[in-house]
C-alpha positions in Angstrom: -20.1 -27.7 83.6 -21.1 -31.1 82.7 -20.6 -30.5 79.0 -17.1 -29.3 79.8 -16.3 -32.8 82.5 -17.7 -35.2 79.5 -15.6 -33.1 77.0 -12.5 -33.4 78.8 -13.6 -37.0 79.3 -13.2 -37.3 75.5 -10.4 -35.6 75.2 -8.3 -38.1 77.4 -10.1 -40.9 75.7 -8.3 -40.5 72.7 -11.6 -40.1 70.5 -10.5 -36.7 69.5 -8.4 -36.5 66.4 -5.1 -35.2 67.1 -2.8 -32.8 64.7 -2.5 -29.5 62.8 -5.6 -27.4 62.9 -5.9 -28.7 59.1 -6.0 -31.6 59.9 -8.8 -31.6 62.7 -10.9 -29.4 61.0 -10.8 -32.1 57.8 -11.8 -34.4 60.4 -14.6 -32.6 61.9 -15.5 -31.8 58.0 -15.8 -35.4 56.8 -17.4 -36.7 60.2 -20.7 -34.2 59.3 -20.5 -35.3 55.8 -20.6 -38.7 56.7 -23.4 -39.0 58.9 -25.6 -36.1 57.3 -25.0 -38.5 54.3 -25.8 -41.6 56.2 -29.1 -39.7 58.1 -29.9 -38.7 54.4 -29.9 -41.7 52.7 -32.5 -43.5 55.8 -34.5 -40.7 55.8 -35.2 -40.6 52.1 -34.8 -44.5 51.1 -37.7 -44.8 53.9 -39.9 -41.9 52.3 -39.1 -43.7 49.1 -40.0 -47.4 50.1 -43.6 -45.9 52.1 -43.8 -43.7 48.5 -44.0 -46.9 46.8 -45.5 -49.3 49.2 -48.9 -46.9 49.6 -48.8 -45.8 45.8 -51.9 -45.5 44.3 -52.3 -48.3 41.9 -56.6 -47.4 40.9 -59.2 -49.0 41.8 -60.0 -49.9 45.6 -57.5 -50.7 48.8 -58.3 -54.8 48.8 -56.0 -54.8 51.6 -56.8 -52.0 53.4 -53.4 -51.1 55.1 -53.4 -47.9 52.9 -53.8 -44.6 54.8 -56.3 -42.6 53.8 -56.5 -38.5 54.0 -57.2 -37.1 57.4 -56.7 -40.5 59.0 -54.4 -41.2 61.9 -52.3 -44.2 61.4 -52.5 -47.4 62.5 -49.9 -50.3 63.5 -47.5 -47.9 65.3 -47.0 -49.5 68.3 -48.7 -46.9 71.1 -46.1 -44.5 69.9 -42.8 -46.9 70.3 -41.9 -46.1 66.8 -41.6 -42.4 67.3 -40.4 -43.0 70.7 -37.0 -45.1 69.2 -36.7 -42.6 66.2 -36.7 -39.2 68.6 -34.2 -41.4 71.2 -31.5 -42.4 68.0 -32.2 -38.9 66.5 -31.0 -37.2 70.1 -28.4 -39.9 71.2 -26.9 -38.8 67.0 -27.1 -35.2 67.5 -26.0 -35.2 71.5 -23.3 -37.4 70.6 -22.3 -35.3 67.8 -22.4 -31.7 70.2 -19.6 -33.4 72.7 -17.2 -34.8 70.2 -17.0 -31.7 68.3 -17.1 -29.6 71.6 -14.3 -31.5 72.7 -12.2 -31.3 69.2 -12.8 -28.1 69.5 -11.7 -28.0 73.0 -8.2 -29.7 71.9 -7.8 -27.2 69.0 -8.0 -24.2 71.0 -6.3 -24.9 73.9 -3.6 -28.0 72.7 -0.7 -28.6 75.3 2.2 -27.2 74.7 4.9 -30.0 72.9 8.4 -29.9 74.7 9.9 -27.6 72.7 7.3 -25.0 72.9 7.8 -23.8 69.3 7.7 -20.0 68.5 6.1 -17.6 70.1 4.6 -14.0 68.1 3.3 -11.1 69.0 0.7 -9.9 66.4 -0.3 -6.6 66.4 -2.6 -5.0 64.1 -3.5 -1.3 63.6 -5.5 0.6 60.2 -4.2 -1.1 58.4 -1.8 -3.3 58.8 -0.2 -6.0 60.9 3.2 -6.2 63.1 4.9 -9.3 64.2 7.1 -9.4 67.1 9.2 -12.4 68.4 9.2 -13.2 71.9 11.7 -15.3 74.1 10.5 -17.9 76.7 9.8 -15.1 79.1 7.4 -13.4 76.8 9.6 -10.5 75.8 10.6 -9.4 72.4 13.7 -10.7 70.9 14.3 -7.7 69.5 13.2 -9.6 65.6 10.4 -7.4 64.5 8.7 -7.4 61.3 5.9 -5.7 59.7 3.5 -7.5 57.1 5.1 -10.5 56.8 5.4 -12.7 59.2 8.0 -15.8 58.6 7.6 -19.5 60.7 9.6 -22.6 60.4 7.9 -25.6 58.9 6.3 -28.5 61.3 6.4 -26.1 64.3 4.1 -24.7 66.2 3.4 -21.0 66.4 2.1 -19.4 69.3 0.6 -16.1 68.8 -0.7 -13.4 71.0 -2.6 -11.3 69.3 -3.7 -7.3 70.0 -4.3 -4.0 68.3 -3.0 -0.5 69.1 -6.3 1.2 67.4 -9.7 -0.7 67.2 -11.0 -4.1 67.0 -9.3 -6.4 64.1 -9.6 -9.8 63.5 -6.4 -11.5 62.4 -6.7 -15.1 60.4 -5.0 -16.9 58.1 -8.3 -19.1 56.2 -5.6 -22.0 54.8 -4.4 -22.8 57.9 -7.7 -22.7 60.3 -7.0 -19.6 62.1 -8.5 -17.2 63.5 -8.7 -15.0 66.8 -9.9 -10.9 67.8 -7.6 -8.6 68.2 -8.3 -6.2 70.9 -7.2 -3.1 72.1 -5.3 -3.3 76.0 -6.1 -6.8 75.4 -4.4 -10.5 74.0 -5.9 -13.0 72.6 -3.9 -16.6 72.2 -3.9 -19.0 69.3 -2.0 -21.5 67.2 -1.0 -23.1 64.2 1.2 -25.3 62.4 1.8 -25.7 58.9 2.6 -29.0 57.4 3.8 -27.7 53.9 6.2 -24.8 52.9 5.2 -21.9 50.9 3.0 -18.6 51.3 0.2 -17.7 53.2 -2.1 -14.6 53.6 -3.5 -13.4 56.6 -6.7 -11.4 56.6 -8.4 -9.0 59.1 -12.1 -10.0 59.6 -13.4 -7.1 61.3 -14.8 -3.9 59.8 -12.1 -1.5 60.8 -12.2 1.1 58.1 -12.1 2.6 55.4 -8.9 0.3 54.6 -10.3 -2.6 56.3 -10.3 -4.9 52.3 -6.7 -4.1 52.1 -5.1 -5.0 55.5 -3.2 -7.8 54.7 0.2 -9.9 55.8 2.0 -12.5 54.0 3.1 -15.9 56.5 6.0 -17.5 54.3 6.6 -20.8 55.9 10.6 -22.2 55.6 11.8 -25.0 56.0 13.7 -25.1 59.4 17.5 -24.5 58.3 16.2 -21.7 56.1 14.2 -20.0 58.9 17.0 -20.8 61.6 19.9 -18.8 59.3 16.8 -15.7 58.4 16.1 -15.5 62.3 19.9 -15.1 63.5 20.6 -12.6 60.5 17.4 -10.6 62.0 19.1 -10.8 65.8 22.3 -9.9 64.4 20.7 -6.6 62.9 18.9 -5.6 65.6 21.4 -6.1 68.1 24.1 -4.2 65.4 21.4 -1.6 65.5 20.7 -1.2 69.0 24.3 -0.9 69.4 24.3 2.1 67.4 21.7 3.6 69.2 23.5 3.5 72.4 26.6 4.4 71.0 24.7 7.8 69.7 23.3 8.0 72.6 26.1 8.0 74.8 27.8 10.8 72.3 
């Protein structure tokens, strides 16, 4: 698609603002802002100014330059006026479309950095949501938790998200996240947080009865903090695992 060639265009350009999902999403936020404000102001200090100019002040039109009801304007240059407004309105609003295609083009599919961060299974079900770890291979680490879901700071987080049930919708508003969750199916995501502390995750999808209440907590540790939690969880699984085989085998 064209659309896609100029937004990829963009994206190498380096006009696309670059970070967390925050962060581009702030961007995106104060670039409307700005020009709705900026479209606002010309719009209405131009009403304002023809308000005034054509007032009625009594009495007759000595000049004659004001309109009069049911009259077609004069003076408007064979329609080069409205030609230059409707060309600046679409070159504004075209313009516009591709940067925020393309920014949202980076946000949802980002390169990988070097170090690949950490990669989570979500899974939800009524009503509630799982988080597995995976390795670089894709395959659990054997770290498993259920309804809370703990990341290192400044790192990003690469999820794969799914449902063993119905359809669910996992996100997490604070951060700029949000993806389906599908049943036989995964959708993939990110997000980084820039500050410590706790999150909540939501579902967005009618699911059920229960659907107001399926919840998860994302605490977010500094990177020492999750390190140590993350090899006490591989520890215990792999104790546990032991265990099983060893019960197994008697």
């Amino acid at each position: 698609m064209i659309l896609d060639a100029i937004a990829a265009s963009i994206l190498q350009g380096g006009i696309v603002p670059r970070g967390t999902r925050v962060q581009v999403f702030r961007e995106i936020y104060w670039v409307f802002l700005g020009l709705g404000t900026l479209v606002g102001a010309v719009v209405i200090g131009y009403m304002l100014y023809n308000g005034y100019k054509y007032r009625y002040q009594g009495g007759e039109d000595k000049d004659g330059d004001r309109p009069k009801l049911g009259e077609v304007p004069t003076g408007g240059g064979k329609g080069k006026k409205l030609f230059t407004s409707l060309a600046l309105s679409a070159i504004i609003v075209i313009s516009l479309i591709v940067w925020t295609y393309g920014t949202l083009l980076y946000v949802e599919a980002a390169p990988e950095q070097p170090d690949a961060g950490v990669d989570v299974e979500v899974e939800g079900y009524q009503f509630g949501w799982d988080f597995t770890y995976l390795d670089d291979a894709g395959e659990s680490t054997g770290v498993e938790t259920g309804g809370t879901l703990r990341v290192p700071v400044g790192t990003r987080i690469n999820i794969e998200v799914t449902s063993r049930d119905v359809f669910h919708n996992f996100g997490i508003p604070e951060l700029k996240v949000k993806t389906d969750a599908i049943p036989g199916e995964y959708t993939e995501t990110w997000f980084e947080a820039s500050q410590t502390g706790e999150y909540s995750a939501h579902c967005y999808e009618l699911c059920g009865q229960g659907h107001s209440y399926m919840d998860a907590t994302i605490v977010v540790m500094e990177e020492e903090e999750f390190e140590s939690w993350y090899e006490s969880q591989q520890n215990q699984a792999s104790t546990e695992n032991s265990s099983a085989v060893a019960a197994g085998g008697a």
